[in-house]
C-alpha positions as CSV (number, residue, x, y, z in Angstrom):
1,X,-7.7,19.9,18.6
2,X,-9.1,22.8,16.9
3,X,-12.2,23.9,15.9
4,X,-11.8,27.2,14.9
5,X,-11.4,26.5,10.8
6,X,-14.5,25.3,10.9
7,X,-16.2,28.2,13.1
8,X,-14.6,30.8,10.8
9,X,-16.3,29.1,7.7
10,X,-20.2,29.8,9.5
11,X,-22.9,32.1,10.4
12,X,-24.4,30.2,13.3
13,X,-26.6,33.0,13.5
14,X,-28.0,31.7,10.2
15,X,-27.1,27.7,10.4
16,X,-28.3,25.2,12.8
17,X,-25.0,23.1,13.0
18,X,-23.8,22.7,16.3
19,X,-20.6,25.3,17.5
20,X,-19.2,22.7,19.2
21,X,-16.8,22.3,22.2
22,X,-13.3,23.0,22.6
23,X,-13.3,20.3,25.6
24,X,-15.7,17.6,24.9
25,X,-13.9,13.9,24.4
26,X,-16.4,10.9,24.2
27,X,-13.8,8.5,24.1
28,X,-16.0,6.1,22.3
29,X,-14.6,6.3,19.1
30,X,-17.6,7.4,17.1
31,X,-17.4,7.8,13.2
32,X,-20.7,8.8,11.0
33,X,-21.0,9.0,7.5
34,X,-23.1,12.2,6.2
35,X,-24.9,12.6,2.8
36,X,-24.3,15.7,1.4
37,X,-26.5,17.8,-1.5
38,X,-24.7,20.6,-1.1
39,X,-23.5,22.0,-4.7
40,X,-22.5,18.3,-5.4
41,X,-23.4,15.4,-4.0
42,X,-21.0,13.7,-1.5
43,X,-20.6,11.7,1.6
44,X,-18.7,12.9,4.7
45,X,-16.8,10.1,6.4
46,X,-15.7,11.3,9.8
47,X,-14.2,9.8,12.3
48,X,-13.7,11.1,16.4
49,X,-10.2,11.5,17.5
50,X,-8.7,13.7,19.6
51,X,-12.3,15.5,20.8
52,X,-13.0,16.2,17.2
53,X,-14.7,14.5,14.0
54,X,-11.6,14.3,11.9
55,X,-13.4,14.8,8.1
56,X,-13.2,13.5,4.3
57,X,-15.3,14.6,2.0
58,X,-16.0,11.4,-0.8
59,X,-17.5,12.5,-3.4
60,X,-18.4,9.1,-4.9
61,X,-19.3,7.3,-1.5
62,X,-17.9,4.9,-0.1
63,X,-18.4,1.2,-1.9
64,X,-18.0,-2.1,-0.3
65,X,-15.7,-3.0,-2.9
66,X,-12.3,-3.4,-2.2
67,X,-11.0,-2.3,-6.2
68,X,-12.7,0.9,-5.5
69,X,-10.4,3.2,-4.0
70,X,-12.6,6.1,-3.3
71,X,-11.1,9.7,-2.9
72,X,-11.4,11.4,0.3
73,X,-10.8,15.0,0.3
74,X,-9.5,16.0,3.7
75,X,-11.5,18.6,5.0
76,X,-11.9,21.1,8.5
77,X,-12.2,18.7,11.7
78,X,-16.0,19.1,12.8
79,X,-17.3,19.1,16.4
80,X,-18.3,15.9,18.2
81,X,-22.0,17.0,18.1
82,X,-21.9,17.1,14.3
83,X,-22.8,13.0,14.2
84,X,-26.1,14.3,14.9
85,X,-26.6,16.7,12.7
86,X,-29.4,16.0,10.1
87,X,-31.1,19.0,8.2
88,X,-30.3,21.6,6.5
89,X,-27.7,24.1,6.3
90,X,-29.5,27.9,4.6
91,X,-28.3,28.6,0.8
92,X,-25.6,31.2,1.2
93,X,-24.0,28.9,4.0
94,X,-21.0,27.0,4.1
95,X,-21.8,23.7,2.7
96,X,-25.6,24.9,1.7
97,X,-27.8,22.0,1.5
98,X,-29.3,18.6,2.6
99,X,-27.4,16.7,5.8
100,X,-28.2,13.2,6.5
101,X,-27.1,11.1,8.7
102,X,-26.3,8.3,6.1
103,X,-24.5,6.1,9.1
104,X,-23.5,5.9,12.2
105,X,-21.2,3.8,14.5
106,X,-17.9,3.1,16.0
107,X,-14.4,2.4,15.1
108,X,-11.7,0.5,16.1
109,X,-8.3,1.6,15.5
110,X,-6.0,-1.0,14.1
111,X,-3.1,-0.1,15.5
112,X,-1.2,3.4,16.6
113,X,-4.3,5.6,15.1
114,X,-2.4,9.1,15.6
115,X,0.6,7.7,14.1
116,X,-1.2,6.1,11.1
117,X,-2.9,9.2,11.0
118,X,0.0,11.3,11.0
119,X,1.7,8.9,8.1
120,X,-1.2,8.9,5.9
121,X,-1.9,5.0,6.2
122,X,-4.8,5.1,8.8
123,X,-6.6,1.4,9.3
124,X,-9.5,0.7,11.3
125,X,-12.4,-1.4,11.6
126,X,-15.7,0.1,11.6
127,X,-18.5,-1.5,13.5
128,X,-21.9,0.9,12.0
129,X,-25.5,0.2,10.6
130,X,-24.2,-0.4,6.8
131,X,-20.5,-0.4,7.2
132,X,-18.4,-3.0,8.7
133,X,-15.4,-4.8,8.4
134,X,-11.8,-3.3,7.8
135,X,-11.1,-0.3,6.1
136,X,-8.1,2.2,5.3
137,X,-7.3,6.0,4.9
138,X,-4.1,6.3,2.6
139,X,-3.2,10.0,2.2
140,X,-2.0,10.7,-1.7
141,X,0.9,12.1,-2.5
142,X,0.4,15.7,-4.2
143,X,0.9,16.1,-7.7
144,X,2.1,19.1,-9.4
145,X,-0.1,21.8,-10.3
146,X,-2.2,20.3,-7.4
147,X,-4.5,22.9,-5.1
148,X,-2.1,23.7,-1.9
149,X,-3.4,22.8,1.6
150,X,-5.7,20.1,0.0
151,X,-4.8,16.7,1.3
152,X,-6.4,13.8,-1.1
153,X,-6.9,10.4,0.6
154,X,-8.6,7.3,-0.7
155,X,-10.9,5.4,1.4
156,X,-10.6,1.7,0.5
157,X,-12.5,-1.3,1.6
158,X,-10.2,-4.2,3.1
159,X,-11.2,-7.7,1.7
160,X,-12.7,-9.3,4.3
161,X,-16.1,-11.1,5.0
162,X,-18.0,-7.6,4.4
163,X,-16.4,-6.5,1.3
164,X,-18.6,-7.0,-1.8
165,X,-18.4,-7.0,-5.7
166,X,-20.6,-5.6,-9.0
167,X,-24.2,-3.8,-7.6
168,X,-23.7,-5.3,-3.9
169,X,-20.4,-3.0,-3.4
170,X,-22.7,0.1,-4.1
171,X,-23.9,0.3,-0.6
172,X,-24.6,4.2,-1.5
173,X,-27.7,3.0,-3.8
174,X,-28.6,-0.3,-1.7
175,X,-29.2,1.6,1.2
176,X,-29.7,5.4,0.4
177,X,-31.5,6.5,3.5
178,X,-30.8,7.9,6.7
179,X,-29.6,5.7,9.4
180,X,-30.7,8.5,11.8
181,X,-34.5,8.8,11.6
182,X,-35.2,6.4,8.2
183,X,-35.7,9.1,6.0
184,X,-35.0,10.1,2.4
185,X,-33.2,13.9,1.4
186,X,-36.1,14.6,0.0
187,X,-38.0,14.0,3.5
188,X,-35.3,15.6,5.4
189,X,-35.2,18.8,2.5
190,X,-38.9,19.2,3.3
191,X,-38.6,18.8,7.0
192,X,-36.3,22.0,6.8
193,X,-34.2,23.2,9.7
């Protein structure tokens, strides 16, 4: 567990995210989704392990359709306190831009998660306000000419009873606010931080 990636990356002099703990452990087995308006759109999927928010950065969101395998661009872990972190992060910053908490939860490991971690074939079950249901992490394999030290995954939806089809999939656009305190960006960008 190491936070210090994504320390180096901020001013917290200038930024209200949280530092964070190099000891804190919940043990609950939190995950949160974050919408991002940082220079593009995105959704952070993060998940706890190991004292830390291990993070993917999906630029697309994730859908509730199992065809749609979304890339998940494997980012710095995040601190534990970062689940309840809605605002906004100063221009100039890191990651400059709106935060919401898009949703919030907990996951279940199915099976071994630090070894299906450490393989690249991570499945869980998440148990949140908009997602549910069985899901999977697969890490890609990196192509040539590819940028070194990124790891691309692809979050995919596992059919079950939650998993959805055509404009019921795009949970993104069903439910676009926050899960946190019910408000839109645009609310959140004007609340400021």
């Amino acid at each position: 567990m190491t936070l210090e990636k994504y320390r180096q990356k901020r001013d917290f002099t200038r930024t209200s995210e949280p530092a964070g703990s190099d000891d804190e452990i919940s043990g609950k087995h939190i995950f949160v989704v974050q919408k991002h308006a940082a220079r593009h759109l995105h959704y952070d999927f993060r998940i706890e392990m190991d004292g830390v928010l291990k993070s993917w950065a999906v630029p697309k969101g994730p859908s509730l359709d199992p065809a749609a395998k979304r890339l998940a661009v494997h980012v710095e872990d995040h601190p534990l306190e970062y689940a309840e972190f809605e605002g906004t992060v100063p221009e100039g910053e890191y990651g400059g831009g709106t935060v919401m908490v898009w949703d919030r939860g907990f996951w279940e490991p199915l099976g071994d998660e630090r070894a299906g971690y450490a393989q690249g074939a991570l499945k869980f079950s998440l148990h949140g306000e908009k997602l549910r249901g069985s899901w999977a992490l697969v890490r890609m394999k990196n192509r040539p000419g590819s940028r070194e030290g990124r790891e691309n995954w692809l979050l995919i939806k596992e059919r079950d009873g939650e998993a959805k089809t055509g404009d019921d999939a795009e949970i993104t656009v069903q439910m676009p606010d926050s899960a946190l305190t019910g408000k839109t960006m645009e609310e959140i960008a004007a609340g400021g931080n």
